[in-house]
C-alpha positions in Angstrom: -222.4 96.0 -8.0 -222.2 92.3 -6.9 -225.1 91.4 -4.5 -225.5 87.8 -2.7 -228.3 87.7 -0.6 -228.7 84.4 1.5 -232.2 83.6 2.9 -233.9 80.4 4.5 -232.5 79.7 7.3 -233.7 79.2 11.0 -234.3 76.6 13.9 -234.8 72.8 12.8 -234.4 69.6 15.1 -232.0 67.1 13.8 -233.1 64.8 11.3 -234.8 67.5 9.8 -234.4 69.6 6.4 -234.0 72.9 5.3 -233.5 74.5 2.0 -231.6 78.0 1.6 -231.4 80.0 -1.2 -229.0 82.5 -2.6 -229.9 85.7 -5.1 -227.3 86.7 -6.8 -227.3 90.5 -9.1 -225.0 92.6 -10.5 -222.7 90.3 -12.5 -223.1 87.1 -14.9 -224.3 84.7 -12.3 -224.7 81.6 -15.1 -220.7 82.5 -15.8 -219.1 81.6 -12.3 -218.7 78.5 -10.1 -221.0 79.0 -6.8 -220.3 77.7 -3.7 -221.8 77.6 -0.2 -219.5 77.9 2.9 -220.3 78.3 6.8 -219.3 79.4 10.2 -220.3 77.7 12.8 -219.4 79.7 16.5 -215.7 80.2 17.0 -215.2 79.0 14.3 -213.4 79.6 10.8 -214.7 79.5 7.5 -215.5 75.7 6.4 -216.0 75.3 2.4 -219.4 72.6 2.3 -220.2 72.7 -1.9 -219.6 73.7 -4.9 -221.2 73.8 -8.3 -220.1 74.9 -11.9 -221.9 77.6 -13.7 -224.0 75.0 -15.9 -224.7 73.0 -12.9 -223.2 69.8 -14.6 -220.5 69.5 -11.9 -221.0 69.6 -8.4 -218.9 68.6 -5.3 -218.8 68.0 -1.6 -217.5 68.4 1.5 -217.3 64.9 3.5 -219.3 66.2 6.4 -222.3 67.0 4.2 -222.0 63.9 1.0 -225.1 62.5 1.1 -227.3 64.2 3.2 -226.6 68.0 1.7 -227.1 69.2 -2.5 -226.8 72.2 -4.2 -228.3 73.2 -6.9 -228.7 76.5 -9.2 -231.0 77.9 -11.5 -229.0 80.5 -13.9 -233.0 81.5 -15.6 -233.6 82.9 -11.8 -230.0 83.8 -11.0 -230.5 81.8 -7.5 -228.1 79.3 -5.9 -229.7 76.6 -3.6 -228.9 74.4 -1.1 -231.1 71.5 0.3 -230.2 70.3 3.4 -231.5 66.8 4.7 -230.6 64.9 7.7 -229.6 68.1 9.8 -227.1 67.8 12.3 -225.9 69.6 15.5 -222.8 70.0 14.3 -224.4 72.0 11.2 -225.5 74.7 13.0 -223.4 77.5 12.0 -224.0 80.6 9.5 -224.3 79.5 6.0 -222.5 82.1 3.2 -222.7 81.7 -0.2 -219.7 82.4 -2.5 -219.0 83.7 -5.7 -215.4 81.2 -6.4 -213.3 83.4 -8.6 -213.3 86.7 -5.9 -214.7 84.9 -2.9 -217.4 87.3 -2.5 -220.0 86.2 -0.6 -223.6 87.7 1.1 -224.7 88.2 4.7 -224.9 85.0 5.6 -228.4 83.5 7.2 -227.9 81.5 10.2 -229.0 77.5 10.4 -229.5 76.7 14.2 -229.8 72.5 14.6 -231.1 71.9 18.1 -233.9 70.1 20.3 
């Protein structure tokens, strides 16, 4: 059974930095392209990175280049994404996402406020 399981987020000021992490079980995690996506409120699904399963390849959304990375570690089956140079406009619930069935977790929720 395919679990994602999101956790780190929680209230940051902007400027500051954040770094969520993603455990993934029940399938071949170092055999699939990750990806993080979020929801910010009333809002739809917004794709932010991606990574392929060696971690060789990554890519990013424009609203995130340069301030955001994600990383993996296949050894600990975890997906990670650092987040620098927060935003207001990155508050939102962040998902992450198994590419070739869109699967994703829960979801933890990044609030960016003063």
């Amino acid at each position: 059974q395919v679990q994602l399981v999101e956790s780190g987020g929680g209230l940051v000021q902007p400027g500051g930095s954040l770094r969520l992490s993603c455990a993934a079980s029940g399938f071949p995690f170092s055999r699939y392209t990750m990806s993080w996506v979020r929801q910010a409120p009333g809002k739809g699904l917004e794709w932010v990175l991606a990574i392929t399963r060696g971690g060789d390849s990554t890519s990013y959304a424009a609203s995130v280049k340069g301030r955001f990375t994600i990383s993996r570690d296949n050894a600990k089956n975890t997906l990670y994404l650092q987040m620098n140079s927060l935003k207001h406009e990155d508050t939102a619930v962040y998902f992450c996402r198994k590419e070739d069935d869109g699967r994703r977790g829960q979801g933890t929720q990044v609030t960016v406020s003063s």
